[in-house]
N, CA, C and O atoms as a GROMACS GRO file, in nm:
protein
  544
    1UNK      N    1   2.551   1.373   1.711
    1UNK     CA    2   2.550   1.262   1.619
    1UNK      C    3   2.410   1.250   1.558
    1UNK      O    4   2.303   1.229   1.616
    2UNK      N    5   2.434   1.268   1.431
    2UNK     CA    6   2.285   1.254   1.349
    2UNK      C    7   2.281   1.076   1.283
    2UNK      O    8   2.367   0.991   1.263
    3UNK      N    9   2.132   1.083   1.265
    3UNK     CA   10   2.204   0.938   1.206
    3UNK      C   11   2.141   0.949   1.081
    3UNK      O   12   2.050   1.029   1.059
    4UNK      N   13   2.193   0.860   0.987
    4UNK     CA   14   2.205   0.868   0.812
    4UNK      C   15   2.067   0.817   0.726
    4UNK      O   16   1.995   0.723   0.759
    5UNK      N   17   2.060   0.852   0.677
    5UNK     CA   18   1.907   0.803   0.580
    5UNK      C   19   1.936   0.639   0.574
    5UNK      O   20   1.831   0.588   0.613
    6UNK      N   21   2.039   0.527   0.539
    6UNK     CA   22   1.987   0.414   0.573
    6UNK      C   23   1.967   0.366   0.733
    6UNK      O   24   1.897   0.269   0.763
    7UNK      N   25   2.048   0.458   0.841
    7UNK     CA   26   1.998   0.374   0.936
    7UNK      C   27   1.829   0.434   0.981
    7UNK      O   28   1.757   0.380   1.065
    8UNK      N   29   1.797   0.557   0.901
    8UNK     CA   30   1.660   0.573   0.927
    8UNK      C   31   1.566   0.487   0.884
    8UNK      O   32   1.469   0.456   0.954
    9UNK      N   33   1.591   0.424   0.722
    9UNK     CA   34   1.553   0.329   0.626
    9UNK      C   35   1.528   0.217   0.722
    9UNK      O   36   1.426   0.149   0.727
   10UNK      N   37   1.616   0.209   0.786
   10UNK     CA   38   1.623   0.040   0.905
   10UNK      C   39   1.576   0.083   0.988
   10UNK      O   40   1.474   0.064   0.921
   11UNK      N   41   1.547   0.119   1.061
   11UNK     CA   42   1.434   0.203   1.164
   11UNK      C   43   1.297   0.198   1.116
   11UNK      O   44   1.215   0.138   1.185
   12UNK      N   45   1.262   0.252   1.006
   12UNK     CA   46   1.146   0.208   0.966
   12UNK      C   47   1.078   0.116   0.944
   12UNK      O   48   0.959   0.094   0.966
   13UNK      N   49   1.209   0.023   0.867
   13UNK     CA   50   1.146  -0.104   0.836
   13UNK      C   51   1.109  -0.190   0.954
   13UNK      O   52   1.016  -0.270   0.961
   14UNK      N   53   1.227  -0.148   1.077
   14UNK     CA   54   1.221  -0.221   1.152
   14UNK      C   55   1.041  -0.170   1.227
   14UNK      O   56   0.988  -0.264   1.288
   15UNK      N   57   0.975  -0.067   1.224
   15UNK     CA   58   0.869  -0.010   1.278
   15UNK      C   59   0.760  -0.046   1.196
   15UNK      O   60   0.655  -0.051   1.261
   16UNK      N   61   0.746  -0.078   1.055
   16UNK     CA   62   0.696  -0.158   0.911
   16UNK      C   63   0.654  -0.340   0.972
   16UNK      O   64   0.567  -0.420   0.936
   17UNK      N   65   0.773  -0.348   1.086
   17UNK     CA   66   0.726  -0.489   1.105
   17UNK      C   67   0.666  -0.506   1.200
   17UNK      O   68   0.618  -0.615   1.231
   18UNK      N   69   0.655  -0.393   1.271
   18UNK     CA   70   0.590  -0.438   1.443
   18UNK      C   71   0.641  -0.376   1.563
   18UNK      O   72   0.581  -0.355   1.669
   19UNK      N   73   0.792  -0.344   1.523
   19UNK     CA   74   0.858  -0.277   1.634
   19UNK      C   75   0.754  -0.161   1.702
   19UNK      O   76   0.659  -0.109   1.644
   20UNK      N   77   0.792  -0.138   1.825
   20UNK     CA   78   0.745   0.010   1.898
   20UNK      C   79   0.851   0.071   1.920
   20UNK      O   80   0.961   0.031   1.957
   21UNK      N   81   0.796   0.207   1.886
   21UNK     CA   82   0.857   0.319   1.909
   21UNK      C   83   0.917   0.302   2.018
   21UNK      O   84   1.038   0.328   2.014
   22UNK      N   85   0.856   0.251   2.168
   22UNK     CA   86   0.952   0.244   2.275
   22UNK      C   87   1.100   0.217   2.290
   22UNK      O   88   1.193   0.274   2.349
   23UNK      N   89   1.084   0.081   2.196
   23UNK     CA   90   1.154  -0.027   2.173
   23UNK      C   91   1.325   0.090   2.099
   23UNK      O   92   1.443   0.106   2.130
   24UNK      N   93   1.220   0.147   1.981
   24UNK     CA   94   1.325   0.223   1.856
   24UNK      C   95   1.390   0.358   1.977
   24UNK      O   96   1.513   0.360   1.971
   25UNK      N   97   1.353   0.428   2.045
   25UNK     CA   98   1.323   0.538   2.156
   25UNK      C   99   1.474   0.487   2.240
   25UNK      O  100   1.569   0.564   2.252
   26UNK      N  101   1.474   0.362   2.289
   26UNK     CA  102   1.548   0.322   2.434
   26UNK      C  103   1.692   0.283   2.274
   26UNK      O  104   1.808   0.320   2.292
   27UNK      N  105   1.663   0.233   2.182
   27UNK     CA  106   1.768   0.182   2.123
   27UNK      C  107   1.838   0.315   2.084
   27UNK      O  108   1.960   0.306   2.073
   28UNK      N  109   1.790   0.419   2.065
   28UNK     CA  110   1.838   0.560   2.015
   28UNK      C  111   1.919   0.641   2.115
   28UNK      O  112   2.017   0.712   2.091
   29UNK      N  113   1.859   0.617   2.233
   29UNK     CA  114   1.897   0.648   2.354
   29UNK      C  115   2.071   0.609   2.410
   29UNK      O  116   2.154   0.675   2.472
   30UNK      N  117   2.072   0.423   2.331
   30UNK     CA  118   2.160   0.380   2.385
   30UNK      C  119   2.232   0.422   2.288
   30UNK      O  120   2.349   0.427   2.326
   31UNK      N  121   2.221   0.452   2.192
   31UNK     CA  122   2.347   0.456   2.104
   31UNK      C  123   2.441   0.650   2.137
   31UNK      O  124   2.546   0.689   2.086
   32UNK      N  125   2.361   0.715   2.224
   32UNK     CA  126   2.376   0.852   2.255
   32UNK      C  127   2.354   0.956   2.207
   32UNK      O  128   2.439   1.043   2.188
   33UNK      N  129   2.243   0.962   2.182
   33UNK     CA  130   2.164   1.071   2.112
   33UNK      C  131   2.128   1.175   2.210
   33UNK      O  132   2.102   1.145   2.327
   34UNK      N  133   2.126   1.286   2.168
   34UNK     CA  134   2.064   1.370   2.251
   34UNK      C  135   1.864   1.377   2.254
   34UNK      O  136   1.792   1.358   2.156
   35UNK      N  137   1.830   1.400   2.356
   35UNK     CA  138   1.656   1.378   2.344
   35UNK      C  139   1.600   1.519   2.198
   35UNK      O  140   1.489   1.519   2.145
   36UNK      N  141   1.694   1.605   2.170
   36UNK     CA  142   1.635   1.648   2.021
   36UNK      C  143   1.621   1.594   1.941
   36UNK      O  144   1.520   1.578   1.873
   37UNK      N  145   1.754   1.541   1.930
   37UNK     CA  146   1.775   1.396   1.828
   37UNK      C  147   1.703   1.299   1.770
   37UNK      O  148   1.654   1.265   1.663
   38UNK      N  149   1.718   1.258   1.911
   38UNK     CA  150   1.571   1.139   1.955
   38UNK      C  151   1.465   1.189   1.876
   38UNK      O  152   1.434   1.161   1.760
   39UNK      N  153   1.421   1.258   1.945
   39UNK     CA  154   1.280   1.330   1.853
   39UNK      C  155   1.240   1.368   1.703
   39UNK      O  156   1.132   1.346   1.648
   40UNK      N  157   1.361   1.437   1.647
   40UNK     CA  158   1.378   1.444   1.547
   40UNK      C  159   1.381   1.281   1.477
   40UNK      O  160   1.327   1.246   1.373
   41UNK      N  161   1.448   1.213   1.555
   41UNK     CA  162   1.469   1.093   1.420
   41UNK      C  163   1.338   1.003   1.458
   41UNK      O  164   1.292   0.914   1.386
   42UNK      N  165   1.284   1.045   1.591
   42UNK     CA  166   1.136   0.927   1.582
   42UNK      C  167   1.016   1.040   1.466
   42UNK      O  168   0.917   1.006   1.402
   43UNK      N  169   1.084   1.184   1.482
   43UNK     CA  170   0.961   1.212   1.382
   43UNK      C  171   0.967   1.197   1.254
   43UNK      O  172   0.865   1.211   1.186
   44UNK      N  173   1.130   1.154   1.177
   44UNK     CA  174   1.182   1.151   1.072
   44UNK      C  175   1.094   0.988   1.053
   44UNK      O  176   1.016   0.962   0.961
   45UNK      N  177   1.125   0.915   1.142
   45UNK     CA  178   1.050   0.758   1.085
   45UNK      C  179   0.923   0.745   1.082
   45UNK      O  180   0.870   0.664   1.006
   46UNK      N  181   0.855   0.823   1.165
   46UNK     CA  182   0.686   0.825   1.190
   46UNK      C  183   0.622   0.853   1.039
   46UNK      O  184   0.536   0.782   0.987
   47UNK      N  185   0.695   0.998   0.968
   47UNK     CA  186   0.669   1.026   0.840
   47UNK      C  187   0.700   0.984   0.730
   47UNK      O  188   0.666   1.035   0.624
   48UNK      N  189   0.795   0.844   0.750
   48UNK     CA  190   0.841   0.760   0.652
   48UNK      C  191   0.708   0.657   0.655
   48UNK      O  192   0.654   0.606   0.557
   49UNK      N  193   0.670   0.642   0.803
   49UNK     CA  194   0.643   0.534   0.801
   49UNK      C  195   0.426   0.543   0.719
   49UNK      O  196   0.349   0.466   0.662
   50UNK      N  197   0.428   0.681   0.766
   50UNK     CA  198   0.288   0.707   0.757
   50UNK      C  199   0.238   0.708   0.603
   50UNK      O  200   0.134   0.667   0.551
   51UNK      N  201   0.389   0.793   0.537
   51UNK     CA  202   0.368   0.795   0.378
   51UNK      C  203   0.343   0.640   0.359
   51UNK      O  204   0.232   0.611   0.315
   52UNK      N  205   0.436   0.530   0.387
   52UNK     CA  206   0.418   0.401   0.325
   52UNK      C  207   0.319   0.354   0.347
   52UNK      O  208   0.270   0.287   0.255
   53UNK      N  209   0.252   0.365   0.458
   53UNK     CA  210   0.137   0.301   0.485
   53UNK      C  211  -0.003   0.377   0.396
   53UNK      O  212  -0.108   0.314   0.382
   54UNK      N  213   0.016   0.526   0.339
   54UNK     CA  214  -0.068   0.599   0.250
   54UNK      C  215  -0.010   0.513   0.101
   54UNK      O  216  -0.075   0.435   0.030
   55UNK      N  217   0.122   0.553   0.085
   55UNK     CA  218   0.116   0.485  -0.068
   55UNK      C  219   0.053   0.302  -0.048
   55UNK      O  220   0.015   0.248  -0.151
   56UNK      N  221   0.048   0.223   0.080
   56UNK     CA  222  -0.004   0.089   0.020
   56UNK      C  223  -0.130   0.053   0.007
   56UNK      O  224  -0.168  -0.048  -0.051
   57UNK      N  225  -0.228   0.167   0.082
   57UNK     CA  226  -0.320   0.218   0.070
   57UNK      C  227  -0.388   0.248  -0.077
   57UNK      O  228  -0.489   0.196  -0.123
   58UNK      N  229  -0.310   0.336  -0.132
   58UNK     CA  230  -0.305   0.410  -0.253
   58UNK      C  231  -0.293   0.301  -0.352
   58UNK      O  232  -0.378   0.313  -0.440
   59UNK      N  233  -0.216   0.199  -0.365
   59UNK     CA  234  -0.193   0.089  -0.456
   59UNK      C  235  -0.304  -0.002  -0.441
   59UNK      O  236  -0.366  -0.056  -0.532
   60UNK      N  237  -0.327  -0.015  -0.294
   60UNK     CA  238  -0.440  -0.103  -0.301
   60UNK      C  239  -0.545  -0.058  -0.340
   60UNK      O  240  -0.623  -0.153  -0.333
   61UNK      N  241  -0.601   0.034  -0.382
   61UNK     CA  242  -0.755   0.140  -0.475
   61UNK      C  243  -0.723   0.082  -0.617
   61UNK      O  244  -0.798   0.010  -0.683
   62UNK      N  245  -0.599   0.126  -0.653
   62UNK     CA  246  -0.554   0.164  -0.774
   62UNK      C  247  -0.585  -0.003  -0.826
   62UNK      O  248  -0.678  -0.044  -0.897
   63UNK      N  249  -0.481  -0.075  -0.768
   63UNK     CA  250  -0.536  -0.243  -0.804
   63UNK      C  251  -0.650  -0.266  -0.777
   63UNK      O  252  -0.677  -0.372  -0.833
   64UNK      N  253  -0.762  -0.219  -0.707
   64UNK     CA  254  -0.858  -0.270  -0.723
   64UNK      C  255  -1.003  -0.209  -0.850
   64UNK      O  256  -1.117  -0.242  -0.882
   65UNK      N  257  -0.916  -0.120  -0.877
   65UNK     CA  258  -0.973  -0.014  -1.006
   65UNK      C  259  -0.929  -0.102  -1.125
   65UNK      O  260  -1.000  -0.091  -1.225
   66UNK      N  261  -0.807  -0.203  -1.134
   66UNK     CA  262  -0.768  -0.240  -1.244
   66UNK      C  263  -0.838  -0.378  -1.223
   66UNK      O  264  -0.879  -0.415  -1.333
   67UNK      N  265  -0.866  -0.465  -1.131
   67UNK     CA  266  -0.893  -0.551  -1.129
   67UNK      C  267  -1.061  -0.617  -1.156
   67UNK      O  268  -1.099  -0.723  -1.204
   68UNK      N  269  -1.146  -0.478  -1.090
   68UNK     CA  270  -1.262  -0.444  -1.163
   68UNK      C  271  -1.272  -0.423  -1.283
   68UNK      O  272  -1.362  -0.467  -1.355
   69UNK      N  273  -1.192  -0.361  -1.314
   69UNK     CA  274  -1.252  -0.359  -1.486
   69UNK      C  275  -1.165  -0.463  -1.594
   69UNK      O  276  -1.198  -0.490  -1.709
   70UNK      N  277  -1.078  -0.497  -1.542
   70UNK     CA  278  -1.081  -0.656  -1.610
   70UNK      C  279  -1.194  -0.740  -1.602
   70UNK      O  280  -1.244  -0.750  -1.714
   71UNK      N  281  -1.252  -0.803  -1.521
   71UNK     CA  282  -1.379  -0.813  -1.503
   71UNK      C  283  -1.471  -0.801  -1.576
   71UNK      O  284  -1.524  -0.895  -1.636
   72UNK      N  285  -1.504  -0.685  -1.583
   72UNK     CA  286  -1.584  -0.588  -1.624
   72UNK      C  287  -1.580  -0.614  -1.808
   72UNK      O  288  -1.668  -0.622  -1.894
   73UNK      N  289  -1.449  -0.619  -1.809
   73UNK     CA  290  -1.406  -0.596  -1.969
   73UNK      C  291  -1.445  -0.787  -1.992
   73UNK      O  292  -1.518  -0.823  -2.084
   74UNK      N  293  -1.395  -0.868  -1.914
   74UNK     CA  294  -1.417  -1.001  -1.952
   74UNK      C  295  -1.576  -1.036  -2.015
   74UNK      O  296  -1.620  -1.092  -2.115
   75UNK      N  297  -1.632  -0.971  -1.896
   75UNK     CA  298  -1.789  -1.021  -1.942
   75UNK      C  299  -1.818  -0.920  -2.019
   75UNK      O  300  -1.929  -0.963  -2.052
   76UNK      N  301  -1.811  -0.836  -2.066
   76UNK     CA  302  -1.816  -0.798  -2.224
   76UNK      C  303  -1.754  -0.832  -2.318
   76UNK      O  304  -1.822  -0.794  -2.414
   77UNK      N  305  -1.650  -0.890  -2.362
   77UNK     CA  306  -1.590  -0.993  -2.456
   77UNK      C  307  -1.702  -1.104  -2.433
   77UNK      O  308  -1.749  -1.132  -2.543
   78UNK      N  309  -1.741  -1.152  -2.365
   78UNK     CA  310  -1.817  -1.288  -2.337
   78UNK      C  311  -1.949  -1.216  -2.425
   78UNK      O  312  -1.982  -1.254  -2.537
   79UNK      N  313  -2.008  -1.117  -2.359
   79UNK     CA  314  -2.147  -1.049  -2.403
   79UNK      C  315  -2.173  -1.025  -2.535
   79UNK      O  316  -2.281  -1.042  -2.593
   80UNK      N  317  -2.019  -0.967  -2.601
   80UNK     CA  318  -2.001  -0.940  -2.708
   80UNK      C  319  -1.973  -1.047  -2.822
   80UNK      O  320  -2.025  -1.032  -2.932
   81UNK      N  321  -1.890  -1.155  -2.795
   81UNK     CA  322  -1.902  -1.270  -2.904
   81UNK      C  323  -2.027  -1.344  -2.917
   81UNK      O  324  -2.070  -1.405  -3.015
   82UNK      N  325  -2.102  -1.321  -2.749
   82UNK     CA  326  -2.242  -1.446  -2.759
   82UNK      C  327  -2.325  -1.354  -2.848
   82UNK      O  328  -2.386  -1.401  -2.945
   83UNK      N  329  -2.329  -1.196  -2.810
   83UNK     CA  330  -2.422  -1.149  -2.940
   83UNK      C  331  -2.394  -1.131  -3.082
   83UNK      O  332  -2.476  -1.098  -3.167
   84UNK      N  333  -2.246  -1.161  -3.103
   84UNK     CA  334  -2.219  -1.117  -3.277
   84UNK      C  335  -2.240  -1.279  -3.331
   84UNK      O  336  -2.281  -1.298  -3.446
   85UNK      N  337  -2.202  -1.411  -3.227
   85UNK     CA  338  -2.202  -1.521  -3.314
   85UNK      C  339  -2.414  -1.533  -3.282
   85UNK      O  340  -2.450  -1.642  -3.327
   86UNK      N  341  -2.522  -1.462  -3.231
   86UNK     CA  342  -2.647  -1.488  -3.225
   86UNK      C  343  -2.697  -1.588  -3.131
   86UNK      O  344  -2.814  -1.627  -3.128
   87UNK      N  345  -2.630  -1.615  -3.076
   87UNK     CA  346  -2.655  -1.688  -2.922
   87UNK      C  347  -2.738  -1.591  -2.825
   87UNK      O  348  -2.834  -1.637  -2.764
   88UNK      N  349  -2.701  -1.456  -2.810
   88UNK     CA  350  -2.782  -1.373  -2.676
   88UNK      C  351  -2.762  -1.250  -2.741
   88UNK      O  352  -2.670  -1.201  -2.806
   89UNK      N  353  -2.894  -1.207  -2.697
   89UNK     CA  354  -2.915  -1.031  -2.708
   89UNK      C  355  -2.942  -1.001  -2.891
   89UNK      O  356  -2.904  -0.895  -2.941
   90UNK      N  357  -2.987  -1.074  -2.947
   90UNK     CA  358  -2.984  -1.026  -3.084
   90UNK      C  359  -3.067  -0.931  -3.137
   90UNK      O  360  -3.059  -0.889  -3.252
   91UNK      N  361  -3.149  -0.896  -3.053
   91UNK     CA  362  -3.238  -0.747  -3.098
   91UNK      C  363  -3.194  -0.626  -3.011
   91UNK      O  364  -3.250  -0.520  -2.984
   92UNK      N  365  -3.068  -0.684  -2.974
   92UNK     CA  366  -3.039  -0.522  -2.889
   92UNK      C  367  -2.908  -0.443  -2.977
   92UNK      O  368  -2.817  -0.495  -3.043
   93UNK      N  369  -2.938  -0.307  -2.950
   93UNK     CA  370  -2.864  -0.231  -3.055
   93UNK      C  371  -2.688  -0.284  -3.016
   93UNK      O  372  -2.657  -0.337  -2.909
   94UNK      N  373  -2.601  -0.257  -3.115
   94UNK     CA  374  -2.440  -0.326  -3.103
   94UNK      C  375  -2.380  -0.215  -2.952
   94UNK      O  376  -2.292  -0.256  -2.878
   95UNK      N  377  -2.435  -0.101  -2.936
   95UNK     CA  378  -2.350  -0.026  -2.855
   95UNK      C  379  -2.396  -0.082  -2.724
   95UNK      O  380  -2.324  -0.162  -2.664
   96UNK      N  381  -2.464  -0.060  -2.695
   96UNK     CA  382  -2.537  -0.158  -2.571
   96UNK      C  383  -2.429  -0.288  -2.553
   96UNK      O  384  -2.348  -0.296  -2.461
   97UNK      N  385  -2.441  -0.364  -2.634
   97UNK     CA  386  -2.352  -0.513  -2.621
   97UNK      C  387  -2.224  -0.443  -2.598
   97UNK      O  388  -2.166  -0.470  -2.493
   98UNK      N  389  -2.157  -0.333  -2.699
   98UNK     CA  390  -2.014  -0.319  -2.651
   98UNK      C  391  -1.962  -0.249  -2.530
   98UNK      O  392  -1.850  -0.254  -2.478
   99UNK      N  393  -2.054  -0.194  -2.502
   99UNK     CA  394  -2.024  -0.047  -2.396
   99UNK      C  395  -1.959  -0.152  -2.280
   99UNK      O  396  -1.846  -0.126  -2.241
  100UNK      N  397  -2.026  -0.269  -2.226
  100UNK     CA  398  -1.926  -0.304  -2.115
  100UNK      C  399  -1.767  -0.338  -2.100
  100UNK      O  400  -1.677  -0.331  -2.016
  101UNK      N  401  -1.790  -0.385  -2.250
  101UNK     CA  402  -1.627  -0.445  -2.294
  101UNK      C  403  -1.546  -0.312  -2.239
  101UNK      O  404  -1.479  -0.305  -2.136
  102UNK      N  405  -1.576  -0.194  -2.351
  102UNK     CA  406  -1.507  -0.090  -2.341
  102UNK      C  407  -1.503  -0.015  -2.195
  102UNK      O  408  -1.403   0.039  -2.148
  103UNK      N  409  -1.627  -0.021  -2.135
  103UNK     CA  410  -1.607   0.039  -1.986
  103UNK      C  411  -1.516   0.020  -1.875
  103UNK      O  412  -1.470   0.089  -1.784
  104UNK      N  413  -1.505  -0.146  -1.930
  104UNK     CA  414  -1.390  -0.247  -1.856
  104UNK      C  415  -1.278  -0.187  -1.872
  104UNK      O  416  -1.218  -0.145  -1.773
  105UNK      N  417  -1.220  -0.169  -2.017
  105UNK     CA  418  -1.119  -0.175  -2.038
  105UNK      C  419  -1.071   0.001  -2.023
  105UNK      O  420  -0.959   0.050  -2.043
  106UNK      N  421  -1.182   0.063  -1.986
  106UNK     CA  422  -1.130   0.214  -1.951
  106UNK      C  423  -1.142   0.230  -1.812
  106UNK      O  424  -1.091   0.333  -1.767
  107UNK      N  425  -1.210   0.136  -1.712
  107UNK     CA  426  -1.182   0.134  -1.578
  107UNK      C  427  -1.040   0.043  -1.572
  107UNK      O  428  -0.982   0.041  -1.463
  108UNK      N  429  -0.988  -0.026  -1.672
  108UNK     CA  430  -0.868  -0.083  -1.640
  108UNK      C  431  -0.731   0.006  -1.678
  108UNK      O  432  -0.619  -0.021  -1.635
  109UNK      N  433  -0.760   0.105  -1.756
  109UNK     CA  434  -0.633   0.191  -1.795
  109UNK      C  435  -0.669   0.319  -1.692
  109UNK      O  436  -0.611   0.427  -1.692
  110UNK      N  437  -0.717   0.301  -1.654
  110UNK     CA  438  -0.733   0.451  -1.485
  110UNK      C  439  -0.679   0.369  -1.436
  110UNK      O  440  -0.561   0.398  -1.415
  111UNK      N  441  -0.715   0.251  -1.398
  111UNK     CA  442  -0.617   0.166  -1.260
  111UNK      C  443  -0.495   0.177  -1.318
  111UNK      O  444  -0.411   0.202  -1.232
  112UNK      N  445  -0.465   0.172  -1.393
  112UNK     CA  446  -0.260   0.175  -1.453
  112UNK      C  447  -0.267   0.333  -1.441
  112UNK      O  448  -0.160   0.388  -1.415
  113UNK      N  449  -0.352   0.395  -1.453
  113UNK     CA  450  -0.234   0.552  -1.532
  113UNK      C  451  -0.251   0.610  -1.323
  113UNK      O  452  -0.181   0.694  -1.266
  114UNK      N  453  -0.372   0.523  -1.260
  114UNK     CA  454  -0.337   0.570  -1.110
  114UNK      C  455  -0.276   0.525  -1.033
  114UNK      O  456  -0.275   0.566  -0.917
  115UNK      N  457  -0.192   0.406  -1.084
  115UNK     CA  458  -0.060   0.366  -0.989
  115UNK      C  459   0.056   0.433  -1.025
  115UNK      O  460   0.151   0.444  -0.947
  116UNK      N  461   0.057   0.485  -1.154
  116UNK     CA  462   0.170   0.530  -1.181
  116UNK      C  463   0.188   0.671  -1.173
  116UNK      O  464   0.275   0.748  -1.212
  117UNK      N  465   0.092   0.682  -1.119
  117UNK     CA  466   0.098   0.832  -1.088
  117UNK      C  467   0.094   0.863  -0.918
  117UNK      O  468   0.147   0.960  -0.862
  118UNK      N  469   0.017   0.753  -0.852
  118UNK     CA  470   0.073   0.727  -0.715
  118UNK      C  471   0.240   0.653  -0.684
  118UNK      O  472   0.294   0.663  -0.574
  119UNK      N  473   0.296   0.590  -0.788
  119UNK     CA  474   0.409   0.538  -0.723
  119UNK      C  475   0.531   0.624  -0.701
  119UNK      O  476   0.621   0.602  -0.620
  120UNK      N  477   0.522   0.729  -0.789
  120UNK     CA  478   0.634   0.812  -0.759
  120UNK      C  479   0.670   0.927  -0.709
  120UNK      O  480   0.781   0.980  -0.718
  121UNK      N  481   0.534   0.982  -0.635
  121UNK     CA  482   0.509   1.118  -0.536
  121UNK      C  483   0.474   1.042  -0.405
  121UNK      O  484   0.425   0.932  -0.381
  122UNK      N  485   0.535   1.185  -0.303
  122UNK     CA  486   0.519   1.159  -0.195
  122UNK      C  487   0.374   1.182  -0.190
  122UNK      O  488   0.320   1.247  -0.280
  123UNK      N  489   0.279   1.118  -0.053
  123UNK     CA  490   0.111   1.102  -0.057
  123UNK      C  491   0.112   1.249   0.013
  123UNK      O  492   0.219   1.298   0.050
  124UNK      N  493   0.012   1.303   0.027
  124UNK     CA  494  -0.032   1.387   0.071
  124UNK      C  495  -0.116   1.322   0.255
  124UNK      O  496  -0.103   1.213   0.310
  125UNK      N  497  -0.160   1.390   0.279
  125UNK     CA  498  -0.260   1.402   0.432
  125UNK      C  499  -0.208   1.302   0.529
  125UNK      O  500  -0.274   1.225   0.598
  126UNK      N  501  -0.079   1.316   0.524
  126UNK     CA  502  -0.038   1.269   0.708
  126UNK      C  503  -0.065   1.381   0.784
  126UNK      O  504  -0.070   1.361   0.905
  127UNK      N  505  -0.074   1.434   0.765
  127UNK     CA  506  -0.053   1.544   0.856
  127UNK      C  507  -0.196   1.555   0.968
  127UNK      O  508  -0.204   1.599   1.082
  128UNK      N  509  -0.287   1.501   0.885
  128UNK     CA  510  -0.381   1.515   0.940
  128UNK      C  511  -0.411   1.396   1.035
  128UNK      O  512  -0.460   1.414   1.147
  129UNK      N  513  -0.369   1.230   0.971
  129UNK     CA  514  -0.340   1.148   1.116
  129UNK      C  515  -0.262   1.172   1.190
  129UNK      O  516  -0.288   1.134   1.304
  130UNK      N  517  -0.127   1.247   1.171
  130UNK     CA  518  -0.072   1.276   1.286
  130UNK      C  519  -0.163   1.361   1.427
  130UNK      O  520  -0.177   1.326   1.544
  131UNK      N  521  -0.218   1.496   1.342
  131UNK     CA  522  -0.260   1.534   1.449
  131UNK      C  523  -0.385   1.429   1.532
  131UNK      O  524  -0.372   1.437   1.655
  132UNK      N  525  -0.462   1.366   1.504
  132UNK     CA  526  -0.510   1.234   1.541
  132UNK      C  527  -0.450   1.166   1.662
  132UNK      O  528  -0.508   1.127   1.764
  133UNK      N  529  -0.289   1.156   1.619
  133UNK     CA  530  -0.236   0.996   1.651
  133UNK      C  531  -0.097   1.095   1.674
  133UNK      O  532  -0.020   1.102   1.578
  134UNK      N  533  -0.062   1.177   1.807
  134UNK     CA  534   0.078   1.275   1.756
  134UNK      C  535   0.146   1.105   1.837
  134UNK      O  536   0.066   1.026   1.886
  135UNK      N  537   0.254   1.084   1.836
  135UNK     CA  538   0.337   1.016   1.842
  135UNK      C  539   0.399   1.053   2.025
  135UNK      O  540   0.339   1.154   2.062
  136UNK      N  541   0.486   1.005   2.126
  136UNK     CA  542   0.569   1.052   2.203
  136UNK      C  543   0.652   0.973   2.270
  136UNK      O  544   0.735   1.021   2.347
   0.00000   0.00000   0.00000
């Protein structure tokens, strides 16, 4: 008896919230698995579980790449109207005043074009916490 990609899905989640493996291990057990089985499906969730925890990882950079340069871009809109209406900076050349606006707003389109390019591939380097952290 194999068991099906949603009850692996629920296994994970259930391991996503706190569960232990022990816990998932004795429940696998009871339902009559053979100990290959077993193994196989705790290594099938370990690698579900490791990618998710890399992609929230991965989102969390990416939002914080977009959230900096909003920022970033704000106080150059600010920099930039106080020097065109002559309030601040009026002997400094226009590129100087604009470069932050624009820096903002090109550290804010990397944060979009790198979530969306993290949200729909599997992550790379579990492999390497596993060997770290092997599971049993």
């Amino acid at each position: 008896m194999k068991l099906s990609e949603p009850e692996i899905e629920e296994l994970v989640q259930r391991k996503l919230e706190g569960e232990s493996y022990t816990k998932i291990r004795s429940e696998l057990d009871a339902l009559g698995l053979t100990e290959s089985e077993i193994h196989e499906a705790i290594r099938n969730i370990d690698e579900k579980v490791l990618d998710s925890e890399m992609n929230r990882k991965q989102r969390g950079r990416t939002n914080q790449w977009y959230r900096v340069g909003l920022f970033i871009a704000a106080f150059g809109l600010v920099l930039t109207l106080g020097a065109n209406r002559g309030i601040i900076l009026q002997d400094v050349s226009k590129w100087i005043v604009y470069a932050p606006f624009f820096a903002g707003i090109g550290m804010m389109l990397y944060g979009r074009y790198a979530r969306q390019q993290t949200s729909g591939k599997k992550t790379q380097g579990t492999e390497r916490i596993r060997r770290k952290r092997p599971f049993k």
